[in-house]
N, C-alpha and C positions, 0 to 999 in steps of 0.2 A: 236215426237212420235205421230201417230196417235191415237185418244180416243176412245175406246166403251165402254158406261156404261153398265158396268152391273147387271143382274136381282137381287134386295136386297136379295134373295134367298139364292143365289149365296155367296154374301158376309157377310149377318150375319147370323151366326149360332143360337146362343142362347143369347141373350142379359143378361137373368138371370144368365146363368153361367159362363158368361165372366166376369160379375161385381162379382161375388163373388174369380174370378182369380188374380192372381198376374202374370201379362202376360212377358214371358220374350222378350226383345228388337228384336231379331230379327224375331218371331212375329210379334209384333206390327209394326215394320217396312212394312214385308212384308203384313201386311192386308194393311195398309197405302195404299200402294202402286197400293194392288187389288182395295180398296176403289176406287182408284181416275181413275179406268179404265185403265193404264198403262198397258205397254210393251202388248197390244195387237192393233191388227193391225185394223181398220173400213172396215167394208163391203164395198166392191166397191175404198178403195182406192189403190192408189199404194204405197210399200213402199220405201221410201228413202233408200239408201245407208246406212246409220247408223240404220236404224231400226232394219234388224236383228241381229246386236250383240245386242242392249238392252235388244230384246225378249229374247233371248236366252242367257243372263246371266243372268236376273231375273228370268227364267226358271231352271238354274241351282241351283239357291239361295234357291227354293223352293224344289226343288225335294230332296237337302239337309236336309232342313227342314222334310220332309216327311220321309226320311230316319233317321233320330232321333229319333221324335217325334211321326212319324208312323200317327197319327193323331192331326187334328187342337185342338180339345180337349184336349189332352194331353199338352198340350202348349197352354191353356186357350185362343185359338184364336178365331176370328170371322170371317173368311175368309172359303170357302170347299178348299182348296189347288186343291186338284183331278178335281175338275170343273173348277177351274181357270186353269188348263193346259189343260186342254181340250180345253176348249175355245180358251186357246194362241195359242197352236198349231195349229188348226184349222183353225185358221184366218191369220198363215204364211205358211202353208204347201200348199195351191196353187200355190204360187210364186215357189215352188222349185222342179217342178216336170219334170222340162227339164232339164239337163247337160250344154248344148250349152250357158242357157240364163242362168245361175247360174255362170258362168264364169263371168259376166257382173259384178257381184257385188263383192266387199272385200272378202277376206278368212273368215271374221268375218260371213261369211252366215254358217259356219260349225258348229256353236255355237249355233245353231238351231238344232242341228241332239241328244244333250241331251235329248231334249224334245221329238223329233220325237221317237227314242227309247224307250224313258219312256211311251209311247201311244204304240207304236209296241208289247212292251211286255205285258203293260197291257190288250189291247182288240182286239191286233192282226189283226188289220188294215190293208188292203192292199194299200189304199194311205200312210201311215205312212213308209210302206218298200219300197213305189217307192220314195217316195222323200228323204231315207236315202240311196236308190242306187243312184238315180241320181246326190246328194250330194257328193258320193265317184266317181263316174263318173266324175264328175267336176273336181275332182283333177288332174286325169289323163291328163283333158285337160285344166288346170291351164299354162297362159305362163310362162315360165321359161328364167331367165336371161344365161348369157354363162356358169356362174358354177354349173347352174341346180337351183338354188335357185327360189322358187316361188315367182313371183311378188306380191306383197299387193293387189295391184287393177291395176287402169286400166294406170298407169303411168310407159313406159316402164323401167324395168333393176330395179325399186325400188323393196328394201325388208324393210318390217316396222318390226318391234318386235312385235307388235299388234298383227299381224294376229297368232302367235304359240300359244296362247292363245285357239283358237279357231277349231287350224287343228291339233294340234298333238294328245289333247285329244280325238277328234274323229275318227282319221284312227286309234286309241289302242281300242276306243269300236266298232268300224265297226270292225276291223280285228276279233277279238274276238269273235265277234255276228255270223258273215255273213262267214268271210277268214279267219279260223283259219291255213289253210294250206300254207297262203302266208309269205315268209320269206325272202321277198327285205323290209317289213314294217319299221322293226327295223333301221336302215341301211339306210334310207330316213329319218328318223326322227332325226336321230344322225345329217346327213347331212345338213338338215335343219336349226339345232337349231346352228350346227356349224358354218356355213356358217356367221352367225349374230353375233358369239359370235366373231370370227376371225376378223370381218371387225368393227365392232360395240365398241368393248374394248378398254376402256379409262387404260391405264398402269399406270395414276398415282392415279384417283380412284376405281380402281376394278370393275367400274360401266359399262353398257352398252348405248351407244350411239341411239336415236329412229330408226333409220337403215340408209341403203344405198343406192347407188346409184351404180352397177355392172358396166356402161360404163364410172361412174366416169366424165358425163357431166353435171348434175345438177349443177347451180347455186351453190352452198352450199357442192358439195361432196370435200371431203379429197383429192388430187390429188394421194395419194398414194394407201388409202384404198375405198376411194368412199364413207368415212362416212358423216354421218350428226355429224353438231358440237355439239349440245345440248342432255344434259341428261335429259330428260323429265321425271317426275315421272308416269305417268298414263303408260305410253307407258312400263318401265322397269317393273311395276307393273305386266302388262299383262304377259310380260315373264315368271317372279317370278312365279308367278300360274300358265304356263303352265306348268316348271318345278314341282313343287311340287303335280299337279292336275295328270301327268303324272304316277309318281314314286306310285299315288295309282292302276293306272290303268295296271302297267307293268309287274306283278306277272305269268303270261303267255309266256311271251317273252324272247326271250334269255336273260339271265344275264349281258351280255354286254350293254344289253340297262338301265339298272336299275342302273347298275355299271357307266353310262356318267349320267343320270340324277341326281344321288345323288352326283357327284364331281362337277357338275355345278350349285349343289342346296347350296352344303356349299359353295362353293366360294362365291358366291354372295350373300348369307344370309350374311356371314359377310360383305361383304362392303353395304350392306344396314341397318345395322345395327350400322357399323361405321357412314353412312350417318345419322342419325339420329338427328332431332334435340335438342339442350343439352336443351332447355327450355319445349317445348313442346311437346318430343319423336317423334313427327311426321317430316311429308318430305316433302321439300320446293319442288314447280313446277317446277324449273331448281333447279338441285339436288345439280351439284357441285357449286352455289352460292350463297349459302345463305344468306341472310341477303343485297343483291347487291338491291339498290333502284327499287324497283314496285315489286320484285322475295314477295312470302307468301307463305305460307303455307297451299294445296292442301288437299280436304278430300276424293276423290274419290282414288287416288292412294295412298294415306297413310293409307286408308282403306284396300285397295289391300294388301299393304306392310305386314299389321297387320291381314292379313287373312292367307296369306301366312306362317308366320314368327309361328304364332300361330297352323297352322295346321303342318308344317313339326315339330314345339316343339312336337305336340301333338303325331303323326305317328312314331316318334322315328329315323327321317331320317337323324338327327344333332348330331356330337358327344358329347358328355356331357357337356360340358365347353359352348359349341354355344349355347346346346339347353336352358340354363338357358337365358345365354345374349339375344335371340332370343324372349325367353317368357317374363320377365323384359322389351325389346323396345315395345312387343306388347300390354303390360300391360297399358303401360303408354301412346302412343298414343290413345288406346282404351280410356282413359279416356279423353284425349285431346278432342275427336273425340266426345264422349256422353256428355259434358260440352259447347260444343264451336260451333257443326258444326247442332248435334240434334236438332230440335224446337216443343215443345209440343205444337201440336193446340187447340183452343176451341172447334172444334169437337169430338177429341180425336183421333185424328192420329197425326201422329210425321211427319213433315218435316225435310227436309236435306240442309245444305248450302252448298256455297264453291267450289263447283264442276266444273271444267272447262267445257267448251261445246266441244269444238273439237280443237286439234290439228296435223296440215297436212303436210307433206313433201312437199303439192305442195303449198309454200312458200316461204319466204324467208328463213326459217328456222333458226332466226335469235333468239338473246335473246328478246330483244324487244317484237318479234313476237309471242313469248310465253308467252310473262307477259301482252300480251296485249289483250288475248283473253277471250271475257265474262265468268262473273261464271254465275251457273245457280242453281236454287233451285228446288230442289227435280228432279233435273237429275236422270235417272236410272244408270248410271255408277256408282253415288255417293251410291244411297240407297240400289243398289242388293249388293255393296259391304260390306256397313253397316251389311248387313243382315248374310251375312257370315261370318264377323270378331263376331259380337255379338255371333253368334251359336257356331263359334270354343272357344272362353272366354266360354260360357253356360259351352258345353262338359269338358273341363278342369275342369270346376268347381265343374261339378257334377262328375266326376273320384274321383276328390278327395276327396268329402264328400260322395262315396259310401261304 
């Protein structure tokens, strides 16, 4: 991730009334975070591939925040939230103001168009609506494998689970914003999510596989289905949240499309659920082997799990029986997660451990290959997830002592 520090201005608000705060976790996380310059991009560099999902789910993480709490104040913070996306946005929205060269990167660039909206509506920006056109433009000219499935990136006929994360909750807030009158949306999303879920499912765990291969010539694909063998938690993660990130955004759209998102949110809440581990509620890196020598236990995607599992409790999208067991796994990895993975610095920011760096299809895609990839400390994968599981725990909590 590239660094910009930015102006103390910027990141501490009042030092006097922070110290007299009892700051809650995903706060403090999220100032952490602003603190250390993250998930914004340096003047004059180029970014990686991976840079914009991080921008743009730590962007999400906040805008959440913002929509709670309404203000950093309110949530005894030290961070301007509003200036930090400004800033973030700012420093990705150059890279995305062509279609052609937007193609070039993951689906994960979509993940960036939360932000760009959140700027669009606040001050009505005309760079912020070219680059959420040319972001929806992009899709259009997104390669597609032979059953129409959007490739991840630049590896032909692959689909990862990653990238729905990223694209489904954006073509529901573009359509909504920009096309309310377009009505192929629904109906490409279904297709989409299907497409993964068809080729992807494991029948003896309920679970989804990190994706495929459409011509079924990868090194690693299924000969039958084209899957990749391994149940990666980070990857399924992302799913998770597109489903349940979805079902808040679909209240516009035909009922058909709420009606597949909520049958593919309970299925697979329960088998991650099941999946869970009986020690320490959370979810091993390779899902279905737990406890198999070098496999551990993951905090960016058991973060995901427990962001997920806690917000569809919360939204009422689980029947009653799930939505308890759902709220109970996410209980108890939450505390897993604030015990074991949190680290209180002498500064007064919290780091994060545990978090894988990257996991890619263009591998072996082997077991090994997964248990052998670096963790990394204070990843944004790991922290913007933190930041949302602590926020959906907060809201819970305060429902119920309201």
């Amino acid at each position: 991730m590239y660094v910009l520090f930015l102006p103390l201005a910027l990141i501490f608000l009042s030092a006097k009334n922070v110290s007299a705060c009892n700051r809650p976790y995903s706060a403090w996380m999220a100032d952490s975070v602003i603190s250390r310059g993250q998930a914004v991009v340096q003047q004059g560099s180029i970014p990686s591939a991976s840079t914009y999902l991080q921008v743009g789910f730590f962007q999400s993480a906040i805008i959440r925040l913002i929509d709670y709490y309404h203000t950093p104040g309110s949530a005894c913070a030290q961070s301007d939230w509003e200036s930090y996306l400004q800033t973030s946005t700012d420093s990705i929205k150059p890279y995305l103001l062509n279609a052609t060269r937007d193609t070039s990167y993951p689906l994960d660039r979509l993940s960036t168009g939360k932000g760009l909206l959140h700027q669009y509506e606040q001050f009505h920006t005309s760079t912020a609506s070219d680059a959420l056109h040319s972001l929806r433009d992009s899709i259009n000219l997104q390669p597609e494998n032979a059953l129409g499935g959007y490739w991840y990136f630049e590896y032909p006929n692959w689909s990862y689970l990653d990238g729905m994360y990223s694209l489904i909750p954006f073509l529901l807030s573009y359509t909504a914003r920009f096309d309310a009158k377009n009505e192929s949306v629904s109906d490409d999303i279904i297709h989409q999510l299907d497409l993964l879920w068809t080729h992807c499912y494991q029948n003896e765990s309920g679970l989804l596989v990190h994706g495929y291969d459409a011509s079924k010539t990868a090194s690693w694909a299924n000969p039958i289905t084209g899957a990749s063998p391994i149940v990666w938690d980070r990857s399924l993660g992302w799913y998770l949240l597109a489903l349940v990130d979805s079902l808040e955004l679909s209240s516009s759209f035909p009922r058909r499309l709420y009606d597949y998102l909520q049958r593919r949110l309970i299925q697979l809440a329960e088998s991650v659920v099941s999946a869970a581990d009986s020690e320490t509620g959370c979810w091993w890196q390779v899902m279905t082997l737990p406890s198999k020598q070098g496999n551990y236990i993951e905090s960016s995607g058991s973060a995901m799990f427990t962001t997920a599992l806690f917000r569809a409790a919360r939204l009422g999208y689980l029947p009653e029986n799930l939505t308890s067991e759902a709220r109970n796994a996410a209980e108890k990895c939450y505390s897993h997660l604030l015990n074991t993975f949190v680290v209180k610095n002498e500064n007064g920011t919290l780091g994060y451990n545990g978090t894988v760096s990257v996991c890619s299809l263009n591998s072996s895609a082997s077991y090994e290959y997964y248990v052998s990839q670096p963790l990394l400390y204070n990843s944004i994968h790991g922290t913007a997830a933190f930041v949302q599981a602590s926020l959906e725990q907060e809201m819970l909590n305060d429902a119920e002592n309201s």
